[in-house]
N, C-alpha and C positions, 0 to 999 in steps of 0.2 A: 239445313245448312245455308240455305240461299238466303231466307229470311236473317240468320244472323247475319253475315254480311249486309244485308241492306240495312239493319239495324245497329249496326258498326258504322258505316258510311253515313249514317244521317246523324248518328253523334258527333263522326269527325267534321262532320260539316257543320252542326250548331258551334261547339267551340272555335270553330275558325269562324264565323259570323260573330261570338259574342266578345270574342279577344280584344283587345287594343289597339286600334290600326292608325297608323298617321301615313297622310298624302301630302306631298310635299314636293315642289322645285327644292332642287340641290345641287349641288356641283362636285364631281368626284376630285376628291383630293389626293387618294393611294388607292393601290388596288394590288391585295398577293391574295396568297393562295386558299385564306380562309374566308374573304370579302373584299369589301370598302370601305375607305374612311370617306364619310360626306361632308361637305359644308351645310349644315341647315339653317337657313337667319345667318346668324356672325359664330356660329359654335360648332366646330367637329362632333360628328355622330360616327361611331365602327359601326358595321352589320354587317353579318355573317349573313352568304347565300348558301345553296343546298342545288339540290339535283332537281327538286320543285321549282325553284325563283325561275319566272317568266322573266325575258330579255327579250327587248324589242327594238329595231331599229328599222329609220329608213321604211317606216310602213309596213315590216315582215317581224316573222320572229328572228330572234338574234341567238350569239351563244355570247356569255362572260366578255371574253376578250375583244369582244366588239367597241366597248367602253376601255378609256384609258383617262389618268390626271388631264383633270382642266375642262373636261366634257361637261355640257350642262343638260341635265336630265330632269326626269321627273320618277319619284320612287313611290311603292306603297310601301311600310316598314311596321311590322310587326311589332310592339313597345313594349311588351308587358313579359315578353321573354330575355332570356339573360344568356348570352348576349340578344341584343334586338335581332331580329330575322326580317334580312330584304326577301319580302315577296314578286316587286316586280320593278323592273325598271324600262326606261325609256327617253329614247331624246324627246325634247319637247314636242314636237311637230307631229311625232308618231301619240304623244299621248292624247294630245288633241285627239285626232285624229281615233283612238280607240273610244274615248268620251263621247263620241258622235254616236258610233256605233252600235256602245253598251248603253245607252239613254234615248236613241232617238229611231226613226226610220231611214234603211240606206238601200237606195237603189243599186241594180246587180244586175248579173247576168250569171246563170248555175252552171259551174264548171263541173259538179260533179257531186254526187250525193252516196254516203254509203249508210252504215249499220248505225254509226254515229254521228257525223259530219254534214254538213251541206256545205260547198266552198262556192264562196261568189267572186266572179272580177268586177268590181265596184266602178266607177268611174272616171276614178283618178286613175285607173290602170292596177291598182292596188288589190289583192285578194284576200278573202278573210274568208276561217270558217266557224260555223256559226254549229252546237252542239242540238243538235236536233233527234225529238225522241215520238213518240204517238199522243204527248201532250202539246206537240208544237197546232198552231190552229192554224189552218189552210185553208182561202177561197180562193180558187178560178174559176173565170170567168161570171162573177158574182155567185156561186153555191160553194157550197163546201165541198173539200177537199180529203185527200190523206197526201202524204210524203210521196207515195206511190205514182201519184198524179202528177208530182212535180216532173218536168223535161230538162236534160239538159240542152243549153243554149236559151232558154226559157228567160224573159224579161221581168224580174220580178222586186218586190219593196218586202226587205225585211225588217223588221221590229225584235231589239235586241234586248236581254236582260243580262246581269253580271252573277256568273253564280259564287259563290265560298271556296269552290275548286280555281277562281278563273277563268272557267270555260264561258261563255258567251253564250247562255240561252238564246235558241229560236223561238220568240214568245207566237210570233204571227207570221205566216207568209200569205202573200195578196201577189196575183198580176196586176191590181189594179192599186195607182196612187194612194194615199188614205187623201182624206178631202181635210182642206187647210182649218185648222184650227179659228173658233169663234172669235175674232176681236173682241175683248172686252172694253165696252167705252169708258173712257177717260174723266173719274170727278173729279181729280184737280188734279193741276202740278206739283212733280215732287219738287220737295223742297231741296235745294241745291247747297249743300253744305258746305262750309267754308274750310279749306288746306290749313292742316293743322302748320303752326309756326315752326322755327328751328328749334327751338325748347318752351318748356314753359309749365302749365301742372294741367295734370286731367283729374278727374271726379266720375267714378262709376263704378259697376260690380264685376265682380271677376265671374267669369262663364266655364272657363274652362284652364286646366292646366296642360303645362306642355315638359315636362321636366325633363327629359330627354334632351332636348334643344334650348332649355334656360330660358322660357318664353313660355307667358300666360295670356289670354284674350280676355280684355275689357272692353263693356260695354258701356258708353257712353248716350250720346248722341248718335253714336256708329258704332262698327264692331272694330276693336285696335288690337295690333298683336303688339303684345310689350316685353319687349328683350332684356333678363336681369345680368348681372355681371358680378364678379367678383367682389366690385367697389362698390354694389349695391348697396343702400343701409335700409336697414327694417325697424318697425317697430306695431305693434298692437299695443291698442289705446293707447296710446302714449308711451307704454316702455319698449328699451329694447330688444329687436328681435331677431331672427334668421328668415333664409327663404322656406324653411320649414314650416312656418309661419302660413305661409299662402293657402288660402283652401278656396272651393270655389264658395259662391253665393254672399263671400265678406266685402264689403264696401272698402274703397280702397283712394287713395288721394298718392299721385304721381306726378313728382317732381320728373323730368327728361328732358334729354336732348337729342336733335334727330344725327344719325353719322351721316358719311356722305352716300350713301345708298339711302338715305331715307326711311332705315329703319330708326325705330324708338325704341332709343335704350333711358331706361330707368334708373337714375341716379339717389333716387327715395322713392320709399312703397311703404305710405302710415298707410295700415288695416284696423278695422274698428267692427264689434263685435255683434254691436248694438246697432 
């Protein structure tokens, strides 16, 4: 029995890894009782939360109603379900702020360790805890370690991973700093690109679609997010077309104009096959 469940849990956890996620700044526009409507780029997005969707605020977990219209946040959003499904949200400062956490190393002090948990008070005053199991690796005082060995009050550098559930793997615990990364020497200057104009035509391939938010990334010279609209006009080789039309890896020539946020909305999108 035990084994089906672990064997249940690591399927639900591959399809929440292989799904369709988008990370995104947004800005809550409505919020009842089934989600929120977001602003993403210049386009309302709905998403339905659940008893799952993480809420975060102010550096702590949050509940729903912490968020109201006009709030500017940061989401991760689920695409390929219908409706979309907000998995996590947050104001800006706090998502930073987990980004550090789940990518890098964060100094702490152990408030407290249990069967699953290690909770640290970080240094901003801020606490987090970190999902910690007997594959977390442990040195004090330069040997190895187990969980066991860890102290509370104990001065320590964690190294964080993001798991599928959202929990925060404990990849590493160290008392001891990790030692600064190699400098890599410098063989030339990058080249410093020039600010795209207020309109005018770009030339590159399309990487990725975003249909959800009516915005595709082309790759130029640089990476561009390009916003379609209603007024958009299409065509392939030459005839005309829809945004149906869009796929990724087609070369593509865009007519735009910037609005006044500086996004790039696409007023023509010729796609060409060849």
């Amino acid at each position: 029995m035990r084994r089906f469940f672990i064997i249940v849990a690591a399927l639900m956890a591959f399809a929440m890894a292989s799904s369709e996620t988008m990370l995104s700044d947004a800005k809550v526009i409505k919020v009842d009782e089934r989600g929120f409507v977001l602003q993403v780029g210049t386009q309302p997005l709905a998403v339905e939360d659940s008893y799952q969707t993480r809420f975060w605020k102010a550096k702590a977990p949050a509940k729903r109603d912490a968020f109201q219209p006009g709030d500017a946040v940061w989401v991760r959003v689920k695409t390929d379900a219908d409706p979309p499904q907000l998995r996590e949200m947050a104001d800006r400062p706090t998502a930073a702020w987990l980004d550090g956490i789940r990518k890098g190393t964060t100094k702490g002090v152990v408030v407290k360790l249990d069967a699953k948990f290690l909770t640290l008070k970080l240094e901003d005053g801020s606490t987090f805890d970190y999902r910690a199991t007997d594959s977390t690796k442990v040195s004090l005082q330069g040997k190895a370690a187990s969980l066991a060995d860890v102290k509370d009050g104990a001065t320590v550098f964690a190294k964080g991973r993001l798991l599928p559930t959202l929990d925060t793997f404990l990849v590493e615990l160290s008392d001891a700093a990790p030692a600064p990364a190699a400098v890599k020497e410098k063989k030339s200057k990058a080249v410093k690109l020039a600010p795209l104009q207020g309109s005018g035509n770009l030339e590159g391939q399309i990487v990725k679609l975003h249909p959800e938010i009516s915005m595709f990334d082309l790759e130029t010279d640089r990476m561009l997010h390009i916003t379609i609209t209603p007024a958009t006009k299409f065509s392939v080789d030459g005839s005309p077309a829809n945004k149906d039309a869009l796929r990724v890896r087609l070369r593509a020539k865009i007519s735009y104009k910037r609005d006044k946020a500086g996004r790039i909305i696409a007023s023509k999108v010729d796609l060409f096959t060849s």
